[in-house]
FIRO-748337 format. One line per field, with one value per atom (N, C-alpha, C, O): chain; residue number from 1; atom name; x, y, z. Coordinates in Angstrom, 3 decimals. Atoms other than C-alpha are relative to their C-alpha. Example, Ala and Ser with C-alpha at 12.3 -4.5 7.8 and 13.67 -1.06 7.14 Angstrom:
chain <- [A	A	A	A	A	A	A	A]
n <- [1	1	1	1	2	2	2	2]
atom <- [N	CA	C	O	N	CA	C	O]
east <- [0.890	12.300	0.900	1.936	-0.820	13.670	-0.770	-0.261]
north <- [-1.190	-4.500	1.200	1.181	-1.190	-1.060	1.090	2.198]
up <- [0.000	7.800	0.000	0.665	-0.060	7.140	0.730	0.899]
END
This chain:
chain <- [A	A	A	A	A	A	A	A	A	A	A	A	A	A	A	A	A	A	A	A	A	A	A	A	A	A	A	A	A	A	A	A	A	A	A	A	A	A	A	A	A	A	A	A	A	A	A	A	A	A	A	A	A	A	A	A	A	A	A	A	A	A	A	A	A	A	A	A	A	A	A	A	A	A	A	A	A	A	A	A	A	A	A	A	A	A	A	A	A	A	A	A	A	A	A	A	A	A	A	A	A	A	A	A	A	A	A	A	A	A	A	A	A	A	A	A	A	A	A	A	A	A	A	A	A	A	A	A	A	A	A	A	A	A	A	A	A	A	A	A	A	A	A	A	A	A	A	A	A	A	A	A	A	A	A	A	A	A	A	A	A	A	A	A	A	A	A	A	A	A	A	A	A	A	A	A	A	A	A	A	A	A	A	A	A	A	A	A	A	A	A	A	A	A	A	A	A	A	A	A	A	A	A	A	A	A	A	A	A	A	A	A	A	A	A	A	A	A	A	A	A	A	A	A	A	A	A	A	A	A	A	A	A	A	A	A	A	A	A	A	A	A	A	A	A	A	A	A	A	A	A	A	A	A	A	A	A	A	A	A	A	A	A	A	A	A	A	A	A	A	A	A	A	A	A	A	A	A	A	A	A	A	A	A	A	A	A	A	A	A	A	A	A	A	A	A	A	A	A	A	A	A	A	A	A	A	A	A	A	A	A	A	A	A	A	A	A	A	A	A	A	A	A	A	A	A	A	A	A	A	A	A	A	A	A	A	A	A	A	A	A	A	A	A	A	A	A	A	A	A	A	A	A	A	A	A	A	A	A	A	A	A	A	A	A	A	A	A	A	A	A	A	A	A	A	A	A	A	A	A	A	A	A	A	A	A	A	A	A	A	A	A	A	A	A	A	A	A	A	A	A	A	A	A	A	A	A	A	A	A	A	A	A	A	A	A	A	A	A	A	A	A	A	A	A	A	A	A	A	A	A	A	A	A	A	A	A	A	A	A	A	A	A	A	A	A	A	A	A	A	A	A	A	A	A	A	A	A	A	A	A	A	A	A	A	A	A	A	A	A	A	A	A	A	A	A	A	A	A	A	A	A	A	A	A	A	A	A	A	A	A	A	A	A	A	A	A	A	A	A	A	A	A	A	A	A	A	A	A	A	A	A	A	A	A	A	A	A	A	A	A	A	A	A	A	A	A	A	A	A	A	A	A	A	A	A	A	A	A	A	A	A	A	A	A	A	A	A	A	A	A	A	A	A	A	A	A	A	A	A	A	A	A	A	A	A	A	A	A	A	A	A	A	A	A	A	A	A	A	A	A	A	A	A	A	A	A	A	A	A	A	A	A	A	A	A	A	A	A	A	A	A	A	A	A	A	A	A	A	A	A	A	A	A	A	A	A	A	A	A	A	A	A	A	A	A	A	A	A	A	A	A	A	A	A	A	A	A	A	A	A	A	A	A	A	A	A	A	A	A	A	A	A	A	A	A	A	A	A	A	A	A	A	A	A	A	A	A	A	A	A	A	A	A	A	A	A	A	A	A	A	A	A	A	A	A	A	A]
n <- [1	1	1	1	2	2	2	2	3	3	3	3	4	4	4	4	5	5	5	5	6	6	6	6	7	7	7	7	8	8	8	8	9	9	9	9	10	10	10	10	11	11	11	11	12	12	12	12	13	13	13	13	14	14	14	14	15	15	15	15	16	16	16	16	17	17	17	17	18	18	18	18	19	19	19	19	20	20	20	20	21	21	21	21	22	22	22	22	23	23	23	23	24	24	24	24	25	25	25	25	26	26	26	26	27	27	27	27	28	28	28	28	29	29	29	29	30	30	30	30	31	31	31	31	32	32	32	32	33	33	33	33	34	34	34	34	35	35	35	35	36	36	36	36	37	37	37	37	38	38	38	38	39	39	39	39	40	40	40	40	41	41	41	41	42	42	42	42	43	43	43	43	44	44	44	44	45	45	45	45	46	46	46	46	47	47	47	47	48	48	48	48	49	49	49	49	50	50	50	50	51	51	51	51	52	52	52	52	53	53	53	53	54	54	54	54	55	55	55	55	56	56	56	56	57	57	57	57	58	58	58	58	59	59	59	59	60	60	60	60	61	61	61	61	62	62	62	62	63	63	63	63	64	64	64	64	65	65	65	65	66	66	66	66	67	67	67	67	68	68	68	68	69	69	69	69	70	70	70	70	71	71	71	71	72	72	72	72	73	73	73	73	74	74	74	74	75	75	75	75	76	76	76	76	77	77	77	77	78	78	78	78	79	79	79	79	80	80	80	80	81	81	81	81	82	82	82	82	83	83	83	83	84	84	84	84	85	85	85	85	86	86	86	86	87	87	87	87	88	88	88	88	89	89	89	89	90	90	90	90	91	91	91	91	92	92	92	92	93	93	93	93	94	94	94	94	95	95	95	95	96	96	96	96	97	97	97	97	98	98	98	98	99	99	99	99	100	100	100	100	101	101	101	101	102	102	102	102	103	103	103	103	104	104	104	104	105	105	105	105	106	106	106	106	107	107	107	107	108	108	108	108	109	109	109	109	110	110	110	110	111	111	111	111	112	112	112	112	113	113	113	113	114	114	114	114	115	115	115	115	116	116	116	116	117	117	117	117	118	118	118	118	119	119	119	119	120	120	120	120	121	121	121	121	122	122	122	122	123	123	123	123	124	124	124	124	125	125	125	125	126	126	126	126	127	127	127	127	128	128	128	128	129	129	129	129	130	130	130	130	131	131	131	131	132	132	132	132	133	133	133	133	134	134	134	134	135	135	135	135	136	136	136	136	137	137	137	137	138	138	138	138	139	139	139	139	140	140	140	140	141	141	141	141	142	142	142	142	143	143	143	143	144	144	144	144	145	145	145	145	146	146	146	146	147	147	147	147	148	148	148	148	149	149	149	149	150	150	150	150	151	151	151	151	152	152	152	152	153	153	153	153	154	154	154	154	155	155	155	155	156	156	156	156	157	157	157	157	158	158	158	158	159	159	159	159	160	160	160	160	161	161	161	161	162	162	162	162	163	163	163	163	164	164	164	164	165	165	165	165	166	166	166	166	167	167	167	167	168	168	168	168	169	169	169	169	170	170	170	170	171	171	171	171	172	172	172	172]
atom <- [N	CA	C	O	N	CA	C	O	N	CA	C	O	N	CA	C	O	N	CA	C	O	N	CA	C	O	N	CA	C	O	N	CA	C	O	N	CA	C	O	N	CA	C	O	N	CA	C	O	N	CA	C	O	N	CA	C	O	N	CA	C	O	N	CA	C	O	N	CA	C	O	N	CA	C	O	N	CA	C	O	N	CA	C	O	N	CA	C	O	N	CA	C	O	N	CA	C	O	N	CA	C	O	N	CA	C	O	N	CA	C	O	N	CA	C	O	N	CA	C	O	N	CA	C	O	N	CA	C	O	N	CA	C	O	N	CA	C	O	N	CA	C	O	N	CA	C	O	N	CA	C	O	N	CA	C	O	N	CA	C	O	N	CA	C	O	N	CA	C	O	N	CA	C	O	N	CA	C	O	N	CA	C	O	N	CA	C	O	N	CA	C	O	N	CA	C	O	N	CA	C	O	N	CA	C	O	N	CA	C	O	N	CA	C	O	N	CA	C	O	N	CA	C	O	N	CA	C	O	N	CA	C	O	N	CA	C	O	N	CA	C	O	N	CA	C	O	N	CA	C	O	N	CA	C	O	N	CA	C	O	N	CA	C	O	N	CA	C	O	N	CA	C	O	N	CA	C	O	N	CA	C	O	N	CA	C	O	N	CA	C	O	N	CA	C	O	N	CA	C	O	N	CA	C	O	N	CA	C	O	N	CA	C	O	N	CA	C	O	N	CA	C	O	N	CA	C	O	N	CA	C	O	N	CA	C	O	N	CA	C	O	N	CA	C	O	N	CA	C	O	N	CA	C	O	N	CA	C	O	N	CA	C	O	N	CA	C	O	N	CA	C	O	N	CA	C	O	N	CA	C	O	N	CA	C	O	N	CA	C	O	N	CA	C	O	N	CA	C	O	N	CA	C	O	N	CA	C	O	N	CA	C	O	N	CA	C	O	N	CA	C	O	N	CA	C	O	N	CA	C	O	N	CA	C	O	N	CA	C	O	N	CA	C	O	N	CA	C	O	N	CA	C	O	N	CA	C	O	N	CA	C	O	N	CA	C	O	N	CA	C	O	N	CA	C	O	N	CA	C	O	N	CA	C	O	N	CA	C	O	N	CA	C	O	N	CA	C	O	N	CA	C	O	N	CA	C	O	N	CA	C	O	N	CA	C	O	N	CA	C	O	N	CA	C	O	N	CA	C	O	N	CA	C	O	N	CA	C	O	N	CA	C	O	N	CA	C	O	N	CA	C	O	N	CA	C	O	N	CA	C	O	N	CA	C	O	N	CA	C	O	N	CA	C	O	N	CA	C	O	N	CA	C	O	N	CA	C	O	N	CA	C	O	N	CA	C	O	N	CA	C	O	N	CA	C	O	N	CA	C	O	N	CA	C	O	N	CA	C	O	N	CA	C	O	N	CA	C	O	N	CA	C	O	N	CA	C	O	N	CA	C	O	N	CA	C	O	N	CA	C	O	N	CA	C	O	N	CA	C	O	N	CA	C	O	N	CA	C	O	N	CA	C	O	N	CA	C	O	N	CA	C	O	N	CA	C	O	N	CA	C	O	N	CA	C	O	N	CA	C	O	N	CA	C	O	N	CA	C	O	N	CA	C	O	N	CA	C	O	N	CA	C	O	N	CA	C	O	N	CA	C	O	N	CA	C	O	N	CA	C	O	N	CA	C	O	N	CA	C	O	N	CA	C	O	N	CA	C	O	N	CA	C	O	N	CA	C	O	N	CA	C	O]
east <- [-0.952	20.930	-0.442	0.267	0.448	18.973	-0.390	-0.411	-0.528	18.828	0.977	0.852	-1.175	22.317	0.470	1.042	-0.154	22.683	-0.552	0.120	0.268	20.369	0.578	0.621	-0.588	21.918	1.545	2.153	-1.742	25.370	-0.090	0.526	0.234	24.098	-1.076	-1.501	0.159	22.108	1.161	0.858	-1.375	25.546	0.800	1.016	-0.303	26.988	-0.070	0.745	0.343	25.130	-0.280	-0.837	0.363	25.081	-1.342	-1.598	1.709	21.049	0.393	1.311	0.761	19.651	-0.105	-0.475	0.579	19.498	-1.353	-1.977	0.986	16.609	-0.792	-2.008	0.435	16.538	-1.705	-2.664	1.002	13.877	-1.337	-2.318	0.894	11.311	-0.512	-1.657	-0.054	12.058	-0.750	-0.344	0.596	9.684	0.552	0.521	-0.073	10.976	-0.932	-0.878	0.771	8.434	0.706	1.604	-0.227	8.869	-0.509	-1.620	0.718	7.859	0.685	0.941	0.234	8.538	-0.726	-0.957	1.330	5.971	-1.042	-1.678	0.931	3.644	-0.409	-1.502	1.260	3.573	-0.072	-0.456	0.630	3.187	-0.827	-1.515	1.125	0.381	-1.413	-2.589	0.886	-1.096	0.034	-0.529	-0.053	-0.218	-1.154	-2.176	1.315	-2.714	-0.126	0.912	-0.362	-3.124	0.273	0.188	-0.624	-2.036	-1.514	-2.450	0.828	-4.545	-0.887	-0.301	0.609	-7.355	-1.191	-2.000	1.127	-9.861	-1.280	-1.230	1.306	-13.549	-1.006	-1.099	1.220	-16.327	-0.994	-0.990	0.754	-19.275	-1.481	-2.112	0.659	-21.822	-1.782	-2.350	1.789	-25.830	-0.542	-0.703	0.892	-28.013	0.553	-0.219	-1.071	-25.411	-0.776	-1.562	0.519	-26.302	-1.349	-1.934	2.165	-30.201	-0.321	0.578	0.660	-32.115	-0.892	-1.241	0.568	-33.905	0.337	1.552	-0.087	-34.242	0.628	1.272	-0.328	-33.489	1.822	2.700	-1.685	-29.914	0.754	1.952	-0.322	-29.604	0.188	1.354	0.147	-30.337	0.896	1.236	-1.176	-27.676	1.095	2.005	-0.973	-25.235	0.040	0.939	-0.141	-25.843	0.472	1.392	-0.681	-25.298	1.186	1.914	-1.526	-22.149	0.545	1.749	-0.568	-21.123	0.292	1.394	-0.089	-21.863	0.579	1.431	-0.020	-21.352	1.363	2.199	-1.323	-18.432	0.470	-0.292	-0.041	-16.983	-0.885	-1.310	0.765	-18.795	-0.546	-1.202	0.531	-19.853	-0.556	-1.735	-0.297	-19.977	-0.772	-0.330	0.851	-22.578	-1.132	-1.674	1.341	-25.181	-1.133	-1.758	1.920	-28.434	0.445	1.347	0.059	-29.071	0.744	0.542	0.030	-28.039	-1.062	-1.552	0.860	-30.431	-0.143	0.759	-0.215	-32.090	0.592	0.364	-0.644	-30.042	1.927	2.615	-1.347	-26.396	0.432	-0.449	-0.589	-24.166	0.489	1.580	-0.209	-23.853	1.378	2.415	-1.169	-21.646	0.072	-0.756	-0.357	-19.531	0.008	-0.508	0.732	-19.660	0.766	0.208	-0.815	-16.455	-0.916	-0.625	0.567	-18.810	0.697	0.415	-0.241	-16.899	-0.910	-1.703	1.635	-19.363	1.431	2.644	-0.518	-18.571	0.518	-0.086	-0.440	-16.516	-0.412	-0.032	1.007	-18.614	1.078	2.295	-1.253	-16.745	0.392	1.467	-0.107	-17.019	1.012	2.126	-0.353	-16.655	0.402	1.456	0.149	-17.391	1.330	1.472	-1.152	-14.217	1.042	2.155	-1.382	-11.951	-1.151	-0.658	0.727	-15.327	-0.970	-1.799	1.305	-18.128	-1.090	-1.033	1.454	-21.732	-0.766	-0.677	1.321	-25.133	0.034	0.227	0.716	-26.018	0.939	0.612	-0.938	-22.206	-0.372	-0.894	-0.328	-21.578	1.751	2.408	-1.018	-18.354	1.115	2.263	-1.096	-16.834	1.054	1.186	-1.303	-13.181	0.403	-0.296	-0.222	-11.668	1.405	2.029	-0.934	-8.807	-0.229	0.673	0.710	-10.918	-0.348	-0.239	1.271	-12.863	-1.130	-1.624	1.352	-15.959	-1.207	-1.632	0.747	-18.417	-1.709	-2.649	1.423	-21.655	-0.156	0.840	1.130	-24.153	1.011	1.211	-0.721	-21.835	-0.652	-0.238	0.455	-24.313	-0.444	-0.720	0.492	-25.191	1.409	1.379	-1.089	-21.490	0.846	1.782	-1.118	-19.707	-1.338	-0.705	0.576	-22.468	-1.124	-0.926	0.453	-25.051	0.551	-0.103	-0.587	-22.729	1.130	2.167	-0.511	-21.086	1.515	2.338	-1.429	-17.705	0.478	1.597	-0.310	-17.995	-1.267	-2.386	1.283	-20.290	0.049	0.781	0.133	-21.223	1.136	1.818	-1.503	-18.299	0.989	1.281	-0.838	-15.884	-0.431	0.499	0.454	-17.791	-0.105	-0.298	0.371	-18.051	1.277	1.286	-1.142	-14.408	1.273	2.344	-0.159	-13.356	0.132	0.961	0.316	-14.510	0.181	0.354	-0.719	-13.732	1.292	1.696	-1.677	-9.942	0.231	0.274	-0.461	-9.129	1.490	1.688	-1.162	-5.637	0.661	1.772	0.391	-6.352	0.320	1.180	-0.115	-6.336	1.196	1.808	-0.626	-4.514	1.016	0.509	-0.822	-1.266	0.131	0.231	-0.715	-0.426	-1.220	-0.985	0.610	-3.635	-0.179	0.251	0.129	-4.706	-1.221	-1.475	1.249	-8.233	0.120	1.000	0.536	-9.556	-0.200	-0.987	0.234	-9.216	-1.091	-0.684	0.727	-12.428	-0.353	0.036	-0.043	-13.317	0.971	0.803	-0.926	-10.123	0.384	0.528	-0.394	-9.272	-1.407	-1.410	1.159	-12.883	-0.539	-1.061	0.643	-13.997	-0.894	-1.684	1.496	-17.078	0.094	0.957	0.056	-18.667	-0.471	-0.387	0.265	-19.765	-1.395	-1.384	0.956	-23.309	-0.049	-0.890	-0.845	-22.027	0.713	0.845	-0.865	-20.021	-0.891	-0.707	1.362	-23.135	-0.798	-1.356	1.334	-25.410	1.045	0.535	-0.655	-22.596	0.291	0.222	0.242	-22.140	-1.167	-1.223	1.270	-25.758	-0.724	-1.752	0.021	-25.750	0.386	-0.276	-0.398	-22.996	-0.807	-1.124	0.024	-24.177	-1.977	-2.719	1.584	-28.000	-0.337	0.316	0.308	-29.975	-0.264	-0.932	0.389	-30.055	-0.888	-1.281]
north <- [0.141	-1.291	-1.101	-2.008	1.040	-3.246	-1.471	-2.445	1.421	-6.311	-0.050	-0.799	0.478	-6.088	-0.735	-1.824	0.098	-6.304	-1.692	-2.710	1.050	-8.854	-1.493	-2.528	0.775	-10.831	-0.715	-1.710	0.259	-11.028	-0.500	-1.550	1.365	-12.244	-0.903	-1.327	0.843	-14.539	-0.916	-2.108	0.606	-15.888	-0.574	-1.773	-0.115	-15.380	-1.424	-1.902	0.590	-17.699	-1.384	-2.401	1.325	-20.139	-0.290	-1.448	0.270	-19.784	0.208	0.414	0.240	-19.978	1.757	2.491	-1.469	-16.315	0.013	-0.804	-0.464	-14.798	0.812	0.716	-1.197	-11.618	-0.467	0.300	-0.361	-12.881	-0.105	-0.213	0.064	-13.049	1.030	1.061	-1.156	-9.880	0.973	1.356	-1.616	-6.879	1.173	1.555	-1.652	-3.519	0.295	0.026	-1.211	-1.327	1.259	1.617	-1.310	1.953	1.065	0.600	-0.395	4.234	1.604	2.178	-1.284	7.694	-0.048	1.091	0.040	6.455	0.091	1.143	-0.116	5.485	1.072	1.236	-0.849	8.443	1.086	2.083	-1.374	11.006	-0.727	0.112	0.557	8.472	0.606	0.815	0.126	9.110	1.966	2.536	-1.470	12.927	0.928	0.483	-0.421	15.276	1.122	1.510	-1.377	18.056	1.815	1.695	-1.168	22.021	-0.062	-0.686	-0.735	23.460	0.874	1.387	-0.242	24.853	0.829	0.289	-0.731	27.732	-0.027	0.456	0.456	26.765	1.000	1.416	-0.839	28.947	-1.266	-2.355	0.560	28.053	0.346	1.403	-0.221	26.855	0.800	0.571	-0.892	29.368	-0.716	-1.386	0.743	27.411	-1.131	-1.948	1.208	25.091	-0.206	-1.112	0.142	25.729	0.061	0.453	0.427	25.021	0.149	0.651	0.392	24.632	-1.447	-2.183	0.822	21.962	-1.129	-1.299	0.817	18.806	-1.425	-2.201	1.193	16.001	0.592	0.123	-0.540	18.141	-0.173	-0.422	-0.278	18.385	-1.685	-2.044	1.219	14.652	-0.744	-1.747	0.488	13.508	0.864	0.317	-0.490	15.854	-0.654	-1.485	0.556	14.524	-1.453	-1.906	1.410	10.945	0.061	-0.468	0.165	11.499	0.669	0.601	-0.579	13.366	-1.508	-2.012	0.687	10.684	-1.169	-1.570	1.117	7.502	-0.196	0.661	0.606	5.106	-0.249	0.346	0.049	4.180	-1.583	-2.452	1.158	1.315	-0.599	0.113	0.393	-1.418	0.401	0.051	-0.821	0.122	1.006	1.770	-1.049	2.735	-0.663	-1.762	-0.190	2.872	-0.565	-1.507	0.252	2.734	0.742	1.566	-0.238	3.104	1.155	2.170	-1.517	5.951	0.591	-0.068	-0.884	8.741	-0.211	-0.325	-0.133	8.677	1.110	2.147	-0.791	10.725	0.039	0.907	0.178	9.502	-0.841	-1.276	0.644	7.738	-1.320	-1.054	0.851	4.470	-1.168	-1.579	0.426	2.626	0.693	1.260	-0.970	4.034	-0.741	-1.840	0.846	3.139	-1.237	-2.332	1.103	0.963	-0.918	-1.930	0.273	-0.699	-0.464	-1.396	0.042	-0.201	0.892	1.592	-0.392	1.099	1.369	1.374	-1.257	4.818	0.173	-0.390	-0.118	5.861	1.495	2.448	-1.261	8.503	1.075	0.889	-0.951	11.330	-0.855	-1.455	0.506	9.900	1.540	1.778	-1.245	13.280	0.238	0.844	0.109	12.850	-1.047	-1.387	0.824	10.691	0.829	0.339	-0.942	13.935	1.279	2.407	-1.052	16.166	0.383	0.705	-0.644	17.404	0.572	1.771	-0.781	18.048	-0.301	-1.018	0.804	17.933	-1.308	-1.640	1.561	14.332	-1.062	-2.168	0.879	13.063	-0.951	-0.625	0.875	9.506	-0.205	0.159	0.286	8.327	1.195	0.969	-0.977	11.691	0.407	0.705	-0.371	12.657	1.384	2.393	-1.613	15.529	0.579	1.394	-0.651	16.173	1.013	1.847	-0.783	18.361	1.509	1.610	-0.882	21.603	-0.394	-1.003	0.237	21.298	0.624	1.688	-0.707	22.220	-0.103	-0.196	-0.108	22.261	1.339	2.045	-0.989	25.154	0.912	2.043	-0.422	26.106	1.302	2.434	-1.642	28.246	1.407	2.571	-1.164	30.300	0.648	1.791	-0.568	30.826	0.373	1.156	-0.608	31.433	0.390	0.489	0.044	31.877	1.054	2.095	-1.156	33.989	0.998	2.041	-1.468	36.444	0.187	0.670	-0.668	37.016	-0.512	0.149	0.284	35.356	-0.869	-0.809	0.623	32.888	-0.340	-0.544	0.242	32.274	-1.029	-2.003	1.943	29.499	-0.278	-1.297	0.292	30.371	-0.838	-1.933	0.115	29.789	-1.609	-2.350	1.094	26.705	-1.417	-2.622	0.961	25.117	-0.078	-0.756	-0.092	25.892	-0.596	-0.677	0.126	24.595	-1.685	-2.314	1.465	21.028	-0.583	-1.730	0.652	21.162	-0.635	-1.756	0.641	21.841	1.419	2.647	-0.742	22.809	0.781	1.607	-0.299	23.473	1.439	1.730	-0.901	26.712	1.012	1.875	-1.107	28.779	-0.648	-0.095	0.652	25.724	-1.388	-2.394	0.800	24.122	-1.251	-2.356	1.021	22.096	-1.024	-1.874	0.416	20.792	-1.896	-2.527	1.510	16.618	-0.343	-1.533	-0.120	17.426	-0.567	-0.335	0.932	15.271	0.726	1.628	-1.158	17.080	-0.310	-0.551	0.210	16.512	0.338	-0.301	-0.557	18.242	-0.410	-0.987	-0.425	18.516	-1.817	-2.178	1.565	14.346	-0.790	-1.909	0.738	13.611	-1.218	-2.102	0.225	11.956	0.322	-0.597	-0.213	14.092	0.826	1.148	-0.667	15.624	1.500	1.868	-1.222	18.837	0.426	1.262	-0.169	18.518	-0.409	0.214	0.816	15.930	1.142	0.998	-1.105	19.237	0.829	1.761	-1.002	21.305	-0.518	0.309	0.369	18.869	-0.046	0.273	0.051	18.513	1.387	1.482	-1.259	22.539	0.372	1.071	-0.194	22.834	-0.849	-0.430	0.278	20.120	0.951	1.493	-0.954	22.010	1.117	1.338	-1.252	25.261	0.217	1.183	-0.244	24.158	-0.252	-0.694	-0.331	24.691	-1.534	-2.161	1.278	21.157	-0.031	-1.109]
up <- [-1.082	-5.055	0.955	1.391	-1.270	-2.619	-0.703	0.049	0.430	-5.047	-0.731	-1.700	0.300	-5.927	1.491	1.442	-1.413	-1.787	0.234	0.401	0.203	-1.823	-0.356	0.309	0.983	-4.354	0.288	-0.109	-0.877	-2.546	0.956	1.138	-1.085	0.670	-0.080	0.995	0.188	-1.065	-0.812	-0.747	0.667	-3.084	1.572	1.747	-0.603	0.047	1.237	2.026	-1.138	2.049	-0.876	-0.462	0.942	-1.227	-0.334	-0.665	0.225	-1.758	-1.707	-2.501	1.930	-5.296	-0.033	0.883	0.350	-7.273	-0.138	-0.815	-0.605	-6.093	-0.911	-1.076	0.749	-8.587	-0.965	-1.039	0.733	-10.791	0.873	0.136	-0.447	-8.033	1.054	1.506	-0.901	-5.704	-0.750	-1.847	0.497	-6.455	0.773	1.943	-1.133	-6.025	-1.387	-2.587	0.347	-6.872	-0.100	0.662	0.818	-8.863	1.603	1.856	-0.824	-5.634	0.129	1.188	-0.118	-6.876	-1.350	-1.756	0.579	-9.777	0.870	0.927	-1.181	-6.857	0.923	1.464	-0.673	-5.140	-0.661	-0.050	1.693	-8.795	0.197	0.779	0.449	-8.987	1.030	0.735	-0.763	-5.805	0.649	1.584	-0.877	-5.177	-0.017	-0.539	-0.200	-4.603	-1.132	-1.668	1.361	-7.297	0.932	2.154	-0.128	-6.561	0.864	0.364	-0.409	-3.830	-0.874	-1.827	0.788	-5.358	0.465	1.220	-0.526	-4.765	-0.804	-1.935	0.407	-5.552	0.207	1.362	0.241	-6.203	-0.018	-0.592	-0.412	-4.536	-0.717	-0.732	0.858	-6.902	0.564	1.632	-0.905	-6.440	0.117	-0.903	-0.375	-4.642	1.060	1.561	-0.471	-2.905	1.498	1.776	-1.333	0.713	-0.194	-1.203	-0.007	1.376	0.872	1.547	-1.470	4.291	-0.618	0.306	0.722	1.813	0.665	0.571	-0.650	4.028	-0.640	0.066	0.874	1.436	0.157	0.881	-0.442	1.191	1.004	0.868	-1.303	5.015	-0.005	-0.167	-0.253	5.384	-0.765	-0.137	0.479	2.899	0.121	-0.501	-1.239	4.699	0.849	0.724	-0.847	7.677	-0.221	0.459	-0.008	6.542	-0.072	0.769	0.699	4.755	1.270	1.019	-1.096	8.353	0.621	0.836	-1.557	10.723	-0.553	0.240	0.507	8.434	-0.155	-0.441	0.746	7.812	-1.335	-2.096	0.736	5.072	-0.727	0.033	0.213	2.327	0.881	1.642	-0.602	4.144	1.391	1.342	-1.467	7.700	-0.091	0.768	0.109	6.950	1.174	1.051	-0.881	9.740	-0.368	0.120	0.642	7.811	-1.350	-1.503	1.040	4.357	-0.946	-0.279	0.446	2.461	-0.776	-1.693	0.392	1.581	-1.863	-2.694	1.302	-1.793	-0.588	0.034	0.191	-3.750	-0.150	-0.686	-0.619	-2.694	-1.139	-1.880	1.047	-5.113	0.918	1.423	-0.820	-3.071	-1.087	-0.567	0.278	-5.710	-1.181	-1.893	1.136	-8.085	-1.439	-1.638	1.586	-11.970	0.194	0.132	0.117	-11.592	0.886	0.248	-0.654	-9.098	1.488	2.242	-1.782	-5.751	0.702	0.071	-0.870	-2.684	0.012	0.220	-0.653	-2.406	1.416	2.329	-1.600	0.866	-0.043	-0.724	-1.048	2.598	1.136	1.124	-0.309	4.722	1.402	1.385	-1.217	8.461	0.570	1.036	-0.657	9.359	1.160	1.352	-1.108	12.882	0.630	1.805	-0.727	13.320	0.064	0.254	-0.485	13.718	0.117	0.144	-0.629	14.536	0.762	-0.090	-0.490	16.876	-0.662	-0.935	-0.343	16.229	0.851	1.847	-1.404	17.754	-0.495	-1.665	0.512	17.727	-0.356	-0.788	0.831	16.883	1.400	2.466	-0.783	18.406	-0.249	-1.224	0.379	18.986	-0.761	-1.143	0.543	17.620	0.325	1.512	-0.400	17.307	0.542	0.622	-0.527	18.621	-0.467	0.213	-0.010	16.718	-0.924	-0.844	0.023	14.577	0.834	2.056	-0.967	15.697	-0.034	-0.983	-0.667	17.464	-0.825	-0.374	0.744	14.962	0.520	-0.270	-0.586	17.341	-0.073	0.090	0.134	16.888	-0.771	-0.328	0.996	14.103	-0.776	-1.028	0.539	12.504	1.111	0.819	-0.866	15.485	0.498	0.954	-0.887	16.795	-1.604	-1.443	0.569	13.418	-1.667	-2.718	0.953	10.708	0.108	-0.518	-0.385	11.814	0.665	0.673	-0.590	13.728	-1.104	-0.651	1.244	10.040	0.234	-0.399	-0.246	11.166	-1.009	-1.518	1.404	8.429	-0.920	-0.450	1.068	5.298	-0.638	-0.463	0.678	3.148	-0.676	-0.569	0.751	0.641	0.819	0.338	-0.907	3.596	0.496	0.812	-0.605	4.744	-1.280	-1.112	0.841	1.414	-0.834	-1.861	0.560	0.484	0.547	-0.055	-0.768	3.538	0.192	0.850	0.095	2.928	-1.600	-2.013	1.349	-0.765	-0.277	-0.586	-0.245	-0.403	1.169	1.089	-0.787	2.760	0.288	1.179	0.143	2.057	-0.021	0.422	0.623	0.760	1.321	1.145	-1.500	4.405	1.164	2.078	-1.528	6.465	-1.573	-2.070	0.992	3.611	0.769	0.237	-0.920	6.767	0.479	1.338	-0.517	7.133	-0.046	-1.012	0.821	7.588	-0.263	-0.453	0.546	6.712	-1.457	-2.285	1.475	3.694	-0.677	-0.390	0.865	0.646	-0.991	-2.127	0.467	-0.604	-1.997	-2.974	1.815	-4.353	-0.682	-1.756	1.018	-5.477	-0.629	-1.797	0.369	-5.277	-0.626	-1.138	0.402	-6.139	0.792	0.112	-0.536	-3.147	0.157	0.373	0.121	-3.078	-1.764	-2.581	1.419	-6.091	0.686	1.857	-0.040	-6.195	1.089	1.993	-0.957	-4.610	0.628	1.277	-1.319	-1.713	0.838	2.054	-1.064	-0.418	-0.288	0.495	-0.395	-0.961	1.148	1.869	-0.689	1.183	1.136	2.210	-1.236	3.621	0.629	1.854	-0.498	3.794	0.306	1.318	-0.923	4.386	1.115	1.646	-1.179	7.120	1.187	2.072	-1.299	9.117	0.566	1.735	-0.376	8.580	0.215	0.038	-0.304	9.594	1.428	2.373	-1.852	12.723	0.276	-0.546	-0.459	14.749	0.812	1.257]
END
């Protein structure tokens, strides 16, 4: 429709046909391509959460850090810094819609996830399942949510949302 339209007030106005150089894009291919898959409830693999410092410490990066280039400082050994295709992994930048101890620059359209384990983790209000299911696919408790659906699109892998559930849910 819109290069038949085209096509008429280019006639119209006496220009040269246009059609073989106009792109319309396919764009209910584009977004099947790009949709997200069905919400998805994840069982949280034994051992996931840690107190194990190497864990904690690549949590924390993937919290505070930007994406590729724009990373702070290094990433932790351990981290998948580029991927096979060889683009630089994009990291969560958590802290740009959340609160912890130590965030800079953090967003607030998020909850405030300071002393997280003492206000919802040790008083039994939430557990690691909940915390690590939460950041997989959050969808799952909140459909409406604009939280990054981590697991399910394969932005993180599996132990990336372990070291990031045992950041949150560790003592700062």
């Amino acid at each position: 429709m819109r290069k038949v339209i085209l096509l008429g007030i280019a006639t119209f106005l006496g220009a040269a046909d246009l059609s073989s150089v106009i792109e319309i894009p396919d764009a209910t291919a584009i977004l099947l391509k790009d949709a997200l898959p069905a919400p998805k409830m994840y069982a949280m693999p034994a051992g996931c959460i840690t107190d194990d410092s190497a864990s904690i410490a690549r949590g924390k990066y993937i919290f505070h850090n930007l994406n590729g280039k724009e990373t702070k400082e290094p990433a932790p050994e351990g981290l998948l810094k580029v991927l096979p295709n060889g683009k630089e992994k994009q990291y969560g930048n958590c802290v740009a819609c959340h609160n912890i101890e130590g965030a800079k620059g953090y967003g607030n359209i998020g909850p405030d996830l300071s002393n997280y384990k003492s206000f919802f983790v040790d008083s039994g209000v939430r557990n690691g399942q909940f915390v690590y299911q939460k950041i997989a696919d959050p969808r799952m408790d909140n459909p409406k949510t604009h939280m990054t659906v981590n697991l399910a699109n394969g932005l993180f892998n599996e132990r990336e949302v372990c070291d990031l559930a045992s950041y949150v849910t560790s003592k700062k």
